[in-house]
KETOR-910432 format. One record per atom (N, C-alpha, C, O): residue in three letters; z, y, x. Coordinates in steps of 0.2 Angstrom, whole numbers, padded with zeros to 4 digits, always signed. Layout:
BEGIN
AlaZYX...
This chain:
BEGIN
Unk+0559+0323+0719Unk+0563+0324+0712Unk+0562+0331+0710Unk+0560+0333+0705Unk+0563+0335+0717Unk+0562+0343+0714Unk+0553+0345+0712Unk+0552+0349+0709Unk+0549+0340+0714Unk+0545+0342+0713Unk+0543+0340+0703Unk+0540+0343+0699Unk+0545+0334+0703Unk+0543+0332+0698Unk+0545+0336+0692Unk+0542+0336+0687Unk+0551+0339+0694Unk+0554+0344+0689Unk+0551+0350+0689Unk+0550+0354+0684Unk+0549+0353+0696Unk+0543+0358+0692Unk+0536+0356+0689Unk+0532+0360+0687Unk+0535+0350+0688Unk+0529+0348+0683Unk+0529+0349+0678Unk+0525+0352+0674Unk+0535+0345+0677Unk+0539+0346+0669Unk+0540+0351+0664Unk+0539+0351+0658Unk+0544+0358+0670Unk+0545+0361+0669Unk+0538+0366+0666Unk+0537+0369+0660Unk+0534+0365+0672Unk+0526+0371+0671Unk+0523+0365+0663Unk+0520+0367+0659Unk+0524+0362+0664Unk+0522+0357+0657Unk+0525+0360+0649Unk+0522+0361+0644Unk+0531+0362+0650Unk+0536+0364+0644Unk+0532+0372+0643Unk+0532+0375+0638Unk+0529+0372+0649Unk+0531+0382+0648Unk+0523+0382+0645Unk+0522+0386+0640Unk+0518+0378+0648Unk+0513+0378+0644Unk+0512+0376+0636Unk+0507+0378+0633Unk+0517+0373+0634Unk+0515+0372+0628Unk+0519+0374+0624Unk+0520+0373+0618Unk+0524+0378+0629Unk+0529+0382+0623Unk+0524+0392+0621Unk+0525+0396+0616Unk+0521+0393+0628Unk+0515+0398+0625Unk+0510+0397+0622Unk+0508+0402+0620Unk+0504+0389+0621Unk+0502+0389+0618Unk+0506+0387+0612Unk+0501+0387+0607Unk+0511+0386+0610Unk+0513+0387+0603Unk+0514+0391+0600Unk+0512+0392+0594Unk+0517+0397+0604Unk+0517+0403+0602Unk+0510+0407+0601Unk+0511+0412+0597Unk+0505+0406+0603Unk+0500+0409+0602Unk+0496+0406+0595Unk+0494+0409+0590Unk+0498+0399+0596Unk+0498+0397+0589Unk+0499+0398+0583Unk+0495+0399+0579Unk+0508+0399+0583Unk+0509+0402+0575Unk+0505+0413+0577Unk+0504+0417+0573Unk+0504+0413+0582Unk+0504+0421+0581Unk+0498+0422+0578Unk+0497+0426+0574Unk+0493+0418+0580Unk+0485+0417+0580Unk+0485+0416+0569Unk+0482+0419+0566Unk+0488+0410+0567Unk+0489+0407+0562Unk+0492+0414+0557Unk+0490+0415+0551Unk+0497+0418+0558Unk+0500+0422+0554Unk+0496+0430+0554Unk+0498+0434+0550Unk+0492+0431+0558Unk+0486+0434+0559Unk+0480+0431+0554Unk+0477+0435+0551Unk+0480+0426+0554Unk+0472+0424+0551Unk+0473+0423+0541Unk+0470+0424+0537Unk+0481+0419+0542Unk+0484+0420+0534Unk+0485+0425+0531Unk+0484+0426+0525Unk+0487+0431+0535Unk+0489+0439+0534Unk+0479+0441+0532Unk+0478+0443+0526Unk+0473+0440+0536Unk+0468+0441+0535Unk+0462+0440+0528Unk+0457+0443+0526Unk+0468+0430+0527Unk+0466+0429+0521Unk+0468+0432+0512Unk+0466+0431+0506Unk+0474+0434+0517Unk+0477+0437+0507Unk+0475+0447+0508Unk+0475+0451+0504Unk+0472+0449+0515Unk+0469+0455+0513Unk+0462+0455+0511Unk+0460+0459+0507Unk+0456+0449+0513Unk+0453+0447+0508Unk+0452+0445+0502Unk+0447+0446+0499Unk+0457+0443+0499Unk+0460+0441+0493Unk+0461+0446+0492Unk+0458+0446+0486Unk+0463+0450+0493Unk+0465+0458+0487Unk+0461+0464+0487Unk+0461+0469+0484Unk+0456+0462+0493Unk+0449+0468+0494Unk+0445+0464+0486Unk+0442+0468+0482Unk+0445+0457+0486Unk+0439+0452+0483Unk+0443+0456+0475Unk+0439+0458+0471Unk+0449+0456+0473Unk+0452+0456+0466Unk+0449+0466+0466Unk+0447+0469+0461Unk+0450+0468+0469Unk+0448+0478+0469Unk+0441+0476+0467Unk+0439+0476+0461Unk+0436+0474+0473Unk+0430+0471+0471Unk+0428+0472+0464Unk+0425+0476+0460Unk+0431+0465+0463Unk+0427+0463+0454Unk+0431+0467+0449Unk+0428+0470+0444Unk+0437+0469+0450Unk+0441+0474+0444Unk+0436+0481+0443Unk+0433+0483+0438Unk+0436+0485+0450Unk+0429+0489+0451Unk+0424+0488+0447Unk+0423+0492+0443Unk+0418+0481+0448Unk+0413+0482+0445Unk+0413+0482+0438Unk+0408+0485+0435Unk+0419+0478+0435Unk+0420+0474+0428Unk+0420+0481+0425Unk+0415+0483+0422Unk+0427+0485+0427Unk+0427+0493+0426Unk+0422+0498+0425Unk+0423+0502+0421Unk+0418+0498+0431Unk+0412+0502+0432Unk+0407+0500+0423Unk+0408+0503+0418Unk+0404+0494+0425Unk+0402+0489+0421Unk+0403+0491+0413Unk+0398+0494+0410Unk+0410+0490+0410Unk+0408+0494+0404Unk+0410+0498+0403Unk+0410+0499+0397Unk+0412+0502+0407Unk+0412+0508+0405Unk+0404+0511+0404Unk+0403+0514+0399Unk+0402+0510+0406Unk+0395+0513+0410Unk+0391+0512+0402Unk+0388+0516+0398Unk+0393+0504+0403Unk+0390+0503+0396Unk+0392+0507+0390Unk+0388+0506+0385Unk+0398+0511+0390Unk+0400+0514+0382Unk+0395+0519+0384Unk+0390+0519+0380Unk+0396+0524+0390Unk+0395+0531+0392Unk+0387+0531+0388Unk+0385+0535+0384Unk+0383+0524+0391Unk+0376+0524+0390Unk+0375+0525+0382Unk+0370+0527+0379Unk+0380+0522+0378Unk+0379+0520+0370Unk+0383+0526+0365Unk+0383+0527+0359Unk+0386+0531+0370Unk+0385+0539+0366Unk+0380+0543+0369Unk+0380+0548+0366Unk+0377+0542+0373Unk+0372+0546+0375Unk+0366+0546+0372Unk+0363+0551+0371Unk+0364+0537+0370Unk+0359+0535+0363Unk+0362+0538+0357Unk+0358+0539+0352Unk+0368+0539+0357Unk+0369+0538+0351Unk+0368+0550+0347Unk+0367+0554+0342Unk+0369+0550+0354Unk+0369+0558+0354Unk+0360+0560+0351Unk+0357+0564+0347Unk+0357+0555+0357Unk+0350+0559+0358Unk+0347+0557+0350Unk+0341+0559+0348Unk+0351+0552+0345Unk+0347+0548+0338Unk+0350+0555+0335Unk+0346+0558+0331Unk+0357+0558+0336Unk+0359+0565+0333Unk+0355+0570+0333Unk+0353+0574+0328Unk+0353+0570+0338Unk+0346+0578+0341Unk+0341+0575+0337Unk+0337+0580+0335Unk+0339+0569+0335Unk+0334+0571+0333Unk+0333+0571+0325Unk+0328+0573+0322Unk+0339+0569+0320Unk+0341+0571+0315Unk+0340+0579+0314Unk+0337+0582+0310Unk+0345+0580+0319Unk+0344+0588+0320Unk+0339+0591+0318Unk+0339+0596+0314Unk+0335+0590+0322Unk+0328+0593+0324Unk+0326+0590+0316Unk+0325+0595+0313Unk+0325+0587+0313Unk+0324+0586+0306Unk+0325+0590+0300Unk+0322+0591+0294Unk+0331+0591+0303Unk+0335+0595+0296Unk+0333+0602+0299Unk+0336+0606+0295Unk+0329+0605+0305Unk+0329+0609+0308Unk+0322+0612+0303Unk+0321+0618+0301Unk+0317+0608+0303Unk+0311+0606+0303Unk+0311+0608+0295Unk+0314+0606+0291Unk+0302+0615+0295Unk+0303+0619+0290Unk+0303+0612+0282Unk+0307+0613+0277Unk+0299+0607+0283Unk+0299+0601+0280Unk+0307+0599+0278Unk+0306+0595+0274Unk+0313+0600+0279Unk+0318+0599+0278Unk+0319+0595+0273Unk+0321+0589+0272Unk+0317+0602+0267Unk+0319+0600+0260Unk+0315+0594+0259Unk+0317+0590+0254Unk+0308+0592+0263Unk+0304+0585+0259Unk+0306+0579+0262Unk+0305+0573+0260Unk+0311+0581+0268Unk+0313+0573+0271Unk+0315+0568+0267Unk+0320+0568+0263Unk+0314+0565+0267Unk+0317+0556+0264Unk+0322+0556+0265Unk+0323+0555+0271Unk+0328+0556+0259Unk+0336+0555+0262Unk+0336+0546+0266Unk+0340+0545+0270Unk+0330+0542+0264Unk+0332+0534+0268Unk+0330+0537+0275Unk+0333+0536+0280Unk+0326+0541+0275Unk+0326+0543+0282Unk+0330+0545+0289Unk+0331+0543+0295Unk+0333+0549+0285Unk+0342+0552+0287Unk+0347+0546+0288Unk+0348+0543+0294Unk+0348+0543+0282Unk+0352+0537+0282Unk+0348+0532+0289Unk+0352+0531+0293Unk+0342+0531+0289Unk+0341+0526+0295Unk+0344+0530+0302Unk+0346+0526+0306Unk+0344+0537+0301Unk+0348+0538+0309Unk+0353+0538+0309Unk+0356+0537+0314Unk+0357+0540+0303Unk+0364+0539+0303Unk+0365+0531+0306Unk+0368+0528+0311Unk+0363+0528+0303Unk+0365+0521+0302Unk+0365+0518+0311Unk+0368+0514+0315Unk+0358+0522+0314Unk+0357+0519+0321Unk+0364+0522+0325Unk+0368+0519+0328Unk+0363+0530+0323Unk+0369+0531+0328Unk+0375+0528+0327Unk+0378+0526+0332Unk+0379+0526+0319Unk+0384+0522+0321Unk+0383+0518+0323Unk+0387+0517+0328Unk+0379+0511+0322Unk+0379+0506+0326Unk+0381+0507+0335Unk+0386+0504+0337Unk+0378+0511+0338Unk+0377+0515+0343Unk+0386+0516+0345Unk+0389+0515+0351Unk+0389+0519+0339Unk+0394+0522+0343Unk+0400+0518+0340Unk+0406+0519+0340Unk+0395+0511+0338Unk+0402+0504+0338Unk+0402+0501+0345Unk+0407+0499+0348Unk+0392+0501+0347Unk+0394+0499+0351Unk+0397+0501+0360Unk+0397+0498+0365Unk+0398+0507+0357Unk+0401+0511+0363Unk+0409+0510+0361Unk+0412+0508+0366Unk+0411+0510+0357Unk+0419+0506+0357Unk+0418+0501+0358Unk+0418+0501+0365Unk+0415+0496+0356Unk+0417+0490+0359Unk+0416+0490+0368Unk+0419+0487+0372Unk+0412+0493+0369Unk+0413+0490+0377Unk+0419+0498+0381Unk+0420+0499+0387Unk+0421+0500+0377Unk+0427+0504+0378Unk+0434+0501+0379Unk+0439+0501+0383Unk+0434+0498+0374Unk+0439+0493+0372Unk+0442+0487+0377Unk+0447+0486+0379Unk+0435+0485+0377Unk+0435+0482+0385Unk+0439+0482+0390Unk+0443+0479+0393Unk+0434+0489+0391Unk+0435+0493+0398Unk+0443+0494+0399Unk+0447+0493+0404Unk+0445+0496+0392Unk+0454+0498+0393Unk+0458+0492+0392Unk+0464+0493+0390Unk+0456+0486+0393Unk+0460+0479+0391Unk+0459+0476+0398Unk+0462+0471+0400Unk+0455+0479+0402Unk+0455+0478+0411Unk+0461+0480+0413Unk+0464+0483+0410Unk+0463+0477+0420Unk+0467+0479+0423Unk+0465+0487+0426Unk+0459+0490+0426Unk+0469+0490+0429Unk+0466+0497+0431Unk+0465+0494+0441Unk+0468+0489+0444Unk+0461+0497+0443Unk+0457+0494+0447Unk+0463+0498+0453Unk+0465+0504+0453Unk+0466+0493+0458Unk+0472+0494+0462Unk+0468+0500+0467Unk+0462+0499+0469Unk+0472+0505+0467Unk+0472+0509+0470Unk+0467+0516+0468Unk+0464+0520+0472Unk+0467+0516+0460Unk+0464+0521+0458Unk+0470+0527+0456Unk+0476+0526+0454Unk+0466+0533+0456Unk+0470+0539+0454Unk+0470+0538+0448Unk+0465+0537+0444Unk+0480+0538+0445Unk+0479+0536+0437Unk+0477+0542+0433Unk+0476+0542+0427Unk+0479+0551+0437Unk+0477+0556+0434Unk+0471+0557+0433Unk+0469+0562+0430Unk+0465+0552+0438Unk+0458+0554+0437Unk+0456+0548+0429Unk+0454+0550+0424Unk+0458+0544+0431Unk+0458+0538+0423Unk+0461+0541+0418Unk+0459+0540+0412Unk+0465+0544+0418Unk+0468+0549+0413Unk+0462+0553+0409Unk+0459+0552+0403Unk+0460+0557+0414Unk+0455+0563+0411Unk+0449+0559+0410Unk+0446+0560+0405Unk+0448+0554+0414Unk+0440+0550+0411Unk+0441+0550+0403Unk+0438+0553+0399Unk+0447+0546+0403Unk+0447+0544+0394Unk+0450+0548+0389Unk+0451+0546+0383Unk+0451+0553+0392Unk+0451+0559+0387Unk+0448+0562+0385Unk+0448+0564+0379Unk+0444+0564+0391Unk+0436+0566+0389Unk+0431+0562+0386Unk+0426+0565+0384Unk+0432+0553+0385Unk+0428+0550+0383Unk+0429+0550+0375Unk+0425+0549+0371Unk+0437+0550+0374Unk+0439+0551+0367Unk+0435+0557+0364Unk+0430+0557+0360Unk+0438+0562+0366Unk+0434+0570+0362Unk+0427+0568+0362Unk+0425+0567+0357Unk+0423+0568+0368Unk+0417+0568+0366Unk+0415+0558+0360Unk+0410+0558+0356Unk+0418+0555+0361Unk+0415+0550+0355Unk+0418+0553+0347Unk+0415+0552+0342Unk+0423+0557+0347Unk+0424+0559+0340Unk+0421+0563+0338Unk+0420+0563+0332Unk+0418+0571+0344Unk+0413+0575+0342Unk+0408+0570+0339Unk+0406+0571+0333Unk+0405+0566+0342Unk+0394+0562+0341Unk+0399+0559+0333Unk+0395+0559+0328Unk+0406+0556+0332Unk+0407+0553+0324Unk+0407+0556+0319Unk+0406+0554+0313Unk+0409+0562+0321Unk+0411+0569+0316Unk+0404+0572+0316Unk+0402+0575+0311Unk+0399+0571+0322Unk+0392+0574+0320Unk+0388+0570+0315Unk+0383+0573+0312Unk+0390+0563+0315Unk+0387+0558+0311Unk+0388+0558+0306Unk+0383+0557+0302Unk+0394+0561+0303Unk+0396+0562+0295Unk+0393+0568+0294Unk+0389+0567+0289Unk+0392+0574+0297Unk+0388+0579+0297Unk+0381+0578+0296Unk+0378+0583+0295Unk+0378+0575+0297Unk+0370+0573+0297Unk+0369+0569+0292Unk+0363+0569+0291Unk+0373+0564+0289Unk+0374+0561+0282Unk+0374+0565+0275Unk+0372+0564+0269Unk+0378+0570+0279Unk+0377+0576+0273Unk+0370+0580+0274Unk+0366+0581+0270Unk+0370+0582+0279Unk+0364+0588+0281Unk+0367+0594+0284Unk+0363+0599+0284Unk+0372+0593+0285Unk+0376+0599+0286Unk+0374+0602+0295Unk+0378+0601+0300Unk+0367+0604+0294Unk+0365+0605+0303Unk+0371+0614+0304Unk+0370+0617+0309Unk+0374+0615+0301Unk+0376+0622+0303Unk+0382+0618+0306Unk+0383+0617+0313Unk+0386+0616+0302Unk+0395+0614+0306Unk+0391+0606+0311Unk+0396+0602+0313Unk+0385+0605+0313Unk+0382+0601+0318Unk+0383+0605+0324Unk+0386+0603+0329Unk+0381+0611+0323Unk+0380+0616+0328Unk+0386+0616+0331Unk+0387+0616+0337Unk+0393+0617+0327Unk+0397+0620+0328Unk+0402+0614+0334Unk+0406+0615+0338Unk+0399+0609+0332Unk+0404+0602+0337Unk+0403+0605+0344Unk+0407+0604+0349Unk+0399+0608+0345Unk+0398+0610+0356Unk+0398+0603+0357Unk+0403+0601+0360Unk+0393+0598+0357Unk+0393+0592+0359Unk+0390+0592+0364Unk+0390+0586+0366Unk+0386+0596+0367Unk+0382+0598+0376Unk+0390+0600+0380Unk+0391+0599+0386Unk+0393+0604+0376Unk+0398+0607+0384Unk+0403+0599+0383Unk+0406+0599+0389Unk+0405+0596+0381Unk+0408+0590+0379Unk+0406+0586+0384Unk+0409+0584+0389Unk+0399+0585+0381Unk+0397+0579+0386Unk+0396+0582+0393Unk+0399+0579+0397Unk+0393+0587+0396Unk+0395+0591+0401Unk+0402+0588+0406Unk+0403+0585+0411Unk+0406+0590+0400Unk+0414+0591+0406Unk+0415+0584+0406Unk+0417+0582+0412Unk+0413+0577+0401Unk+0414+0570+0404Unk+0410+0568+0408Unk+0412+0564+0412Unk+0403+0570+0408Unk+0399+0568+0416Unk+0402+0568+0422Unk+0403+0564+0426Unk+0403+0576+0420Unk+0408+0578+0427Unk+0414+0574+0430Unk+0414+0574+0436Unk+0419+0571+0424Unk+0423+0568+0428Unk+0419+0560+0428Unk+0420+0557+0433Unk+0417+0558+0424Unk+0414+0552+0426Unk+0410+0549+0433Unk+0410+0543+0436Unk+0405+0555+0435Unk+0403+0555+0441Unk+0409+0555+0447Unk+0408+0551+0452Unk+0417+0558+0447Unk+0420+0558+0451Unk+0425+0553+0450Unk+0430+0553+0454Unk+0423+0546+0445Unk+0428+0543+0444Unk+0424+0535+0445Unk+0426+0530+0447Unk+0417+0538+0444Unk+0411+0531+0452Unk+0414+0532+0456Unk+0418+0529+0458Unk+0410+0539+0460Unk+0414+0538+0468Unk+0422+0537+0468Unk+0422+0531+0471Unk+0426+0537+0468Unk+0431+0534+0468Unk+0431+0528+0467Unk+0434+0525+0472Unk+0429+0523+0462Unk+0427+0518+0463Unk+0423+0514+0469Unk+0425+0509+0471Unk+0417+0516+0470Unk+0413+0517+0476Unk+0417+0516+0482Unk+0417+0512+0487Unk+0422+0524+0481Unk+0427+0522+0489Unk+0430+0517+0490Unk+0432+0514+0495Unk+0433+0515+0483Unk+0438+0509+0484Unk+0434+0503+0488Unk+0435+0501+0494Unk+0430+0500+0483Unk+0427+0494+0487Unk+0424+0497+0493Unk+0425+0492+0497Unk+0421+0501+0497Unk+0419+0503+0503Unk+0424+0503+0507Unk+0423+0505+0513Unk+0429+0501+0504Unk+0436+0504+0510Unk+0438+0496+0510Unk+0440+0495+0516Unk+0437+0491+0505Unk+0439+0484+0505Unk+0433+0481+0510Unk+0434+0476+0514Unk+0427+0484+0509Unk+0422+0481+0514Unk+0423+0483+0521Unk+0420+0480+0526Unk+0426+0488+0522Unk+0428+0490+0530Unk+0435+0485+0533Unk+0435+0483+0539Unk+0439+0484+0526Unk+0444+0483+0528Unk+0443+0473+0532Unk+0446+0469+0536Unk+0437+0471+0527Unk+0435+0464+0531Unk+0432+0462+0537Unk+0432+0457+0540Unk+0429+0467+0537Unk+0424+0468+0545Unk+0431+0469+0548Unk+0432+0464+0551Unk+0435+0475+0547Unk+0439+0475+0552Unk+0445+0467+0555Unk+0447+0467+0560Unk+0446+0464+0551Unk+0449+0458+0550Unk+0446+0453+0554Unk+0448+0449+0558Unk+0438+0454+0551Unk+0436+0448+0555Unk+0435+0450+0564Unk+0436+0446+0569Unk+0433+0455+0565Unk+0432+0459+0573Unk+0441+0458+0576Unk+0441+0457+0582Unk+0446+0457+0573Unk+0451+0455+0574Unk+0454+0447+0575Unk+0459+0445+0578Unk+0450+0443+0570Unk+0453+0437+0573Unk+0447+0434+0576Unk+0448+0429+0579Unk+0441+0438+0577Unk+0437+0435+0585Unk+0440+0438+0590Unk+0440+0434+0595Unk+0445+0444+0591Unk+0446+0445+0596Unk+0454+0443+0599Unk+0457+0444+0604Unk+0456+0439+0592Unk+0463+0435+0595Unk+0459+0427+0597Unk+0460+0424+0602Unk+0455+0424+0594Unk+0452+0417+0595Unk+0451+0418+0603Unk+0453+0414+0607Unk+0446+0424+0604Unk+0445+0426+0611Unk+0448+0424+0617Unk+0446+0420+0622Unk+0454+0430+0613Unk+0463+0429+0619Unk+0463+0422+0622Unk+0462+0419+0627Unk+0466+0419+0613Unk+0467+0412+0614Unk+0466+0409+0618Unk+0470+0407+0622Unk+0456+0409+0620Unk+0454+0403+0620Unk+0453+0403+0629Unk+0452+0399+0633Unk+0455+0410+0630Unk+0452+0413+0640Unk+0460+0412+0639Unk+0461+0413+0645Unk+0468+0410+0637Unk+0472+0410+0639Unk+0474+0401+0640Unk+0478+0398+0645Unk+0471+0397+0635Unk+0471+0390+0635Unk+0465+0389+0643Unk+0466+0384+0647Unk+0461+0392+0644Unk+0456+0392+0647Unk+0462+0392+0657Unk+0462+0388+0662Unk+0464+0400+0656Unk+0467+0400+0663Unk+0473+0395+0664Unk+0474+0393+0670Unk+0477+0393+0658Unk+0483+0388+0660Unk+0480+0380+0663Unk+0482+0377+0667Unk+0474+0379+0659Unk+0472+0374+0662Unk+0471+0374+0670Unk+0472+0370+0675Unk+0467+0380+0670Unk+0466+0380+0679Unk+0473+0381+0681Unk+0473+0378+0686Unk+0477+0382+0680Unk+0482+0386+0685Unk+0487+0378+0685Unk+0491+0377+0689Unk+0485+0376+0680Unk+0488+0368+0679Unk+0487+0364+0684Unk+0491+0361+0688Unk+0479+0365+0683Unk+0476+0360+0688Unk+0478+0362+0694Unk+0482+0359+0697Unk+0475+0369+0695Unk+0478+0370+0704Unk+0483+0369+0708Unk+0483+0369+0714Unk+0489+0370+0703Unk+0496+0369+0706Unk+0495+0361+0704Unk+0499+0359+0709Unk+0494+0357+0702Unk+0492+0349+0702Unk+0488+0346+0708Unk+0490+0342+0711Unk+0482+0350+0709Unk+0481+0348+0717Unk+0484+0350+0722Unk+0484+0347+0727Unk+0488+0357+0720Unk+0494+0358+0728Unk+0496+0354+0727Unk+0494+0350+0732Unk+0500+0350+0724Unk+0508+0346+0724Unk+0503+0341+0728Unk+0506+0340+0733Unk+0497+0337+0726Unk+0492+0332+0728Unk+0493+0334+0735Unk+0496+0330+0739Unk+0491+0339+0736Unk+0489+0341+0743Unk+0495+0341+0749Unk+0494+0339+0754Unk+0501+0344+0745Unk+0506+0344+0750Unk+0512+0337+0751Unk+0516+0335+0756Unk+0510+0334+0745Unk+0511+0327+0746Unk+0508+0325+0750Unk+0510+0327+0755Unk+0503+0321+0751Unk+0499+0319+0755Unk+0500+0321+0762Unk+0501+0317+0767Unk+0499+0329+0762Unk+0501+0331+0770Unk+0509+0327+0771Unk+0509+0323+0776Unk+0513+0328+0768Unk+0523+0326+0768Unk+0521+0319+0771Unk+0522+0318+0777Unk+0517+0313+0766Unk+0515+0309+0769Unk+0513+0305+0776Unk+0513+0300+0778Unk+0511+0311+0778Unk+0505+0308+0784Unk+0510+0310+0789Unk+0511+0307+0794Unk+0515+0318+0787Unk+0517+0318+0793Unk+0524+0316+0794Unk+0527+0316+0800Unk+0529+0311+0788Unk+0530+0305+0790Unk+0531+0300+0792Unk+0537+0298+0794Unk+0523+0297+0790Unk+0521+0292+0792Unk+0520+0293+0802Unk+0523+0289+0806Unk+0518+0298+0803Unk+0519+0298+0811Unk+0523+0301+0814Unk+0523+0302+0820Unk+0530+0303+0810Unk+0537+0303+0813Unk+0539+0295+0814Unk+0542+0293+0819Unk+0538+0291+0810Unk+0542+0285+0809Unk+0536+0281+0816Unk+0538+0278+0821Unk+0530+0283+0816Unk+0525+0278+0821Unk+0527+0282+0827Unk+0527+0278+0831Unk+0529+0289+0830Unk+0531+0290+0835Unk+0539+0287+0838Unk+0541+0286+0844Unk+0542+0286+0832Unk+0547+0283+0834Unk+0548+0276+0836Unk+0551+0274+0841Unk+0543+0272+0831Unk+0545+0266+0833Unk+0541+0266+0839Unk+0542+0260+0841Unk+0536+0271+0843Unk+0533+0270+0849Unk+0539+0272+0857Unk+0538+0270+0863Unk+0546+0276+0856Unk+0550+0278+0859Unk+0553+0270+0860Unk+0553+0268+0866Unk+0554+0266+0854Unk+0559+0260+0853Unk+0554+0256+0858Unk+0557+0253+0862Unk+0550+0257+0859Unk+0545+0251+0862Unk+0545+0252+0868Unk+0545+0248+0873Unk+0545+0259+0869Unk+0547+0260+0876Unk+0550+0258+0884Unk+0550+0257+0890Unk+0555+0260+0875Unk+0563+0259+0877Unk+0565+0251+0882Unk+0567+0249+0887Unk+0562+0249+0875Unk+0566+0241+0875Unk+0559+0239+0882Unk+0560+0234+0884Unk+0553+0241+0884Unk+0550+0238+0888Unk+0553+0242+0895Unk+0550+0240+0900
């Protein structure tokens, strides 16, 4: 009887630690799947982000380089014979140009802001992107006129200057973010191989330790048996004795 109750027992205790490794293993791998989940949403807000922005920065910079070369027109001792349709054609490209730099601005600010960015660095991006898109707009009216003196006077080189500047430190940021969500999956996953591991050498030792104290009980049963079976055979050999 006592034995059967430690079977029982070693039985309970097995499947109440593999239980427990269970939910621990399970609440581990779920907790793994919503930090993937939110590295994946940094991810794509990141690139969507990156993406149009990249795209306005790139459509004031065409829109600048169509103004230099106005410039350099109205610059040009030829001045007075230029063809006003002439003018007009680069007016017309740079505003296209810096419509379509709003629009993909517009965008950019109707994005969610990308979880875990500095909002005082997002701040100064887009202040500097404002000032310098109204210097190249205010230069565009200037160059419809021919007014290259008050052209000169926008500083639209030190403008775009100070917004490179923060632009450049507002990729890397970016950059770090998703580099840090890519580490943080490697890390997750090096973690639930090395609980599956545990698991699997701890499912692995219960088994043996199962089986082993299963063959003692065999074995010492067996011996209990035998020895007796030849208490009871030396006894009835006393009775036989006796009575002979």
């Amino acid at each position: 009887m006592f034995k059967r109750i430690k079977v029982i027992t070693l039985l309970i205790s097995v499947l109440l630690v593999l239980g427990i490794m269970q939910l621990i293993s399970a609440g581990i791998f779920i907790n793994a799947l919503n930090n993937d989940k939110e590295n994946f949403t940094v991810s794509q807000l990141s690139s969507q982000n990156v993406a149009e922005f990249t795209d306005a920065w790139i459509s004031l910079n065409q829109a600048r380089v169509t103004l230099n070369r106005g410039m350099l027109r109205l610059q040009s001792s030829m001045a007075s014979q230029i063809n006003g349709g002439q003018l007009n054609e680069l007016v017309n490209t740079a505003k296209n140009l810096l419509a379509d730099a709003q629009t993909h601005y517009d965008k950019y600010y109707a994005l969610p802001e990308t979880p875990g960015m500095d909002e005082h660095l997002a701040d100064r991006l887009e202040e500097h992107y404002r000032i310098y898109s109204a210097t190249l707009t205010q230069m565009n009216v200037l160059l419809g006129q021919g007014n290259l003196e008050d052209m000169f006077k926008q500083n639209a080189e030190q403008k775009q200057t100070a917004m490179q500047k923060v632009y450049r430190e507002w990729r890397e940021a970016q950059a770090a973010l998703t580099d840090k969500g890519i580490k943080d999956n490697e890390s997750d996953y090096k973690r639930i191989l090395w609980i599956l591991s545990a698991v699997m050498l701890l499912v692995i030792a219960l088994y043996l330790f199962f089986n082993v104290n299963c063959v003692y009980l065999v074995v010492i049963g067996a011996v209990c048996g035998l020895l007796i079976a030849e208490f009871y055979e030396r006894k009835g050999d006393k009775k036989h004795d006796g009575t002979a």
